[in-house]
Structure formats: structure tokens, C-alpha cells
C-alpha positions, 0 to 999 in steps of 0.5 A: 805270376803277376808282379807289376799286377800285384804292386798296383794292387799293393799302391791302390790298398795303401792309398786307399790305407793311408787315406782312411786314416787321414782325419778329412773330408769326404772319402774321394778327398781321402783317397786323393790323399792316399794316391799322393802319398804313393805317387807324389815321389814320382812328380820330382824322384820319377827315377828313384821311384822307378827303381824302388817299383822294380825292387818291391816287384823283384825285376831289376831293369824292368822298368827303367829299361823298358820305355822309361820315359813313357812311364816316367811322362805317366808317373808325372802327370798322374802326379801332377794331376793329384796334387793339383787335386790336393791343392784345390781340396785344400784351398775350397775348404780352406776358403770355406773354413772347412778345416779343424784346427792343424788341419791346413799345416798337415795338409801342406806338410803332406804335400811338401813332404813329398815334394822335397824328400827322396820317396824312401825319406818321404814315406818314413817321414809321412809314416812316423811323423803323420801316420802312425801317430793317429793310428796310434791315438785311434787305437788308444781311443778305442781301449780307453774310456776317455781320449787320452791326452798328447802328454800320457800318449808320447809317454806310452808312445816314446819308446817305440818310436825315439829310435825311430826318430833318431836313426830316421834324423840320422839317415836324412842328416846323412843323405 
């Protein structure tokens, strides 16, 4: 009934997703996280991203030919805006010595990602590369009595994900 309806609602449940899982701060620095996840495509690819809004909501057209440069100008600055925000959440706790070990490195892998690879690229590699590693440790926690160590999880987690990873490299290669 609603397409355009249904897709913000989709982006807001997977920034709030995608937020939940990230190990920081407080639950407004995670949804800032979230949201740049599936807005930051916009600050760089504001056409791709467009033209990937209208396939997910089945209207070809739609939103290109309809006051693209509005909704391009929008997409920017919401974009702009949550990165300046992600920034500014990494440097205070940065400063104040907030961040775990590896924490900074993610929280700039996160940014770059988005900014420098095409949004399809970007969310295949937030997906594999930071994502669904730390689910995948969440729910082994959960089963087993003690953590399980990188070593015993990349065993139980390799064969799954090597031909994901190989034909991810492959596609980023081609591109």
C-alpha cells in the first residue's frame, strides 16, 4: 500500500538492528551508528542510493525523476549531519579514554567503509567484515559456558563465511 512507508520503516528497524549489535556507549550513540550504516551511502553515492531506495521499493524512476535534487540535497545533509555526530561520539570518548581496545580502529573502519565504497560493497562489507562476526560471537556466548576463543570461533565460522569473503573480494576487485 505504502512502499516508500514500508522502506523508512525497514531503514529505521535496521539502523535501530545494526545499532543494538555495535559493542558502544550509550543506546543514542548506537542508533547514530545504526542510521550511518544506512544513510552514509547517501554523503558520496546519493544516486546509487537512490536508485537502490527504488529497487527495495519496486518503483523504477520514482525517486530519481521525482525532485532528485531535493532528495539528493536531504540525503546529504542527514548524512552529513550523522557523521559529523559519529565523529564527534568517537573524539569525546576517545579523549576520555572511553573506548575498549579496537574500538576506535572499528569506529573509523565503520566510517571509511561507508564513505569510500559503492553502498551495495559498503553494506556487504559492514555485514561480513563487522557485523555478523559479533553476532556470530553473541550467540556462541550464549550456548556455551565459556567465550570461546577467535581461533575455535573462525574454525566453526570458515566455512560459511570463505565463500562469502571470496566472491565478496572478488566483486570489489571487479568493480
Amino acid at each position: 500500500i505504502s512502499p516508500i512507508g514500508t522502506l523508512t520503516l525497514f531503514m529505521l528497524l535496521s539502523a535501530w538492528h545494526f545499532g543494538k549489535g555495535e559493542p558502544f556507549g550509550s543506546m543514542i550513540e548506537r542508533m547514530i551508528i545504526g542510521f550511518w550504516i544506512i544513510i552514509g551511502s547517501f554523503l558520496l553515492y546519493p544516486t546509487e542510493t537512490l536508485i537502490i531506495f527504488e529497487f527495495l521499493t519496486d518503483r523504477p524512476g520514482a525517486l530519481t525523476s521525482e525532485a532528485p535534487l531535493t532528495l539528493i540535497f536531504y540525503g546529504q545533509m542527514l548524512a552529513a549531519v550523522t557523521l559529523v555526530a559519529l565523529t564527534f561520539f568517537w573524539a569525546r570518548n576517545f579523549r576520555r579514554n572511553r573506548l575498549k581496545r579496537g574500538q576506535s580502529a572499528r569506529l573509523i573502519a565503520l566510517m571509511a567503509i561507508f564513505l569510500l565504497l559503492p553502498p551495495v560493497l559498503a553494506v556487504a562489507t559492514y555485514f561480513f567484515a563487522l557485523h555478523s562476526l559479533g553476532e556470530i560471537a553473541d550467540t556462541l556466548d550464549q550456548v556455551s559456558e565459556k567465550r570461546l576463543s577467535w581461533k575455535r570461533m573462525a574454525i566453526l565460522y570458515l566455512p560459511a563465511s570463505l565463500p562469502a569473503l571470496i566472491g565478496g573480494t572478488v566483486i570489489i576487485v571487479a568493480t
